[in-house]
N, C-alpha and C positions, 0 to 999 in steps of 0.2 A: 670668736669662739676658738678653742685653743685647737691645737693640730690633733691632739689626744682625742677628742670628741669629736671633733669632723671627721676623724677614721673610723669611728663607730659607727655598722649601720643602724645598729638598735637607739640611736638620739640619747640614751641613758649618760650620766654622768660617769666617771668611769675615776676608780682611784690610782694613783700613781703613788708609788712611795719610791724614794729615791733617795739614799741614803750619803753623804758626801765623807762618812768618818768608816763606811766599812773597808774591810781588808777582804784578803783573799786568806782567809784562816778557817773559814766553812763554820766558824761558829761563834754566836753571839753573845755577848752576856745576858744573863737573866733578866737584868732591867730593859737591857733594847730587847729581851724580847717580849717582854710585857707592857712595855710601851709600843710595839709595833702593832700586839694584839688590842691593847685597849684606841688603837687606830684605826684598826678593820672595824673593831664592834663598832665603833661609833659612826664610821661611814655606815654599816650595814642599819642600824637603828636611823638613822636620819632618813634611809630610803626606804624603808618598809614601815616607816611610823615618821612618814615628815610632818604631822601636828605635834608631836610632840618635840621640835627644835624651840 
């Protein structure tokens, strides 16, 4: 089990994003930011509708 989830008391899976290309410029482009969000949606739909993976 990774260290991320054994720190959880809730046993829930937990998302990390972690990004190796960002700067300290406070802001993203439009694409990573709409790739960042169409990465939450999809964790968040795999856990509140996990038949439909």
């Amino acid at each position: 089990m990774p260290k991320t989830s054994a720190a959880s008391a809730s046993g829930k899976p937990i998302l990390l994003h972690y990004d190796t290309e960002g700067g300290h410029s406070g802001g993203l482009p439009i694409v990573k930011q709409i790739a960042n969000t169409a990465d939450m949606l999809a964790f968040l739909v795999s856990q509140v509708f996990p038949a439909a993976q």
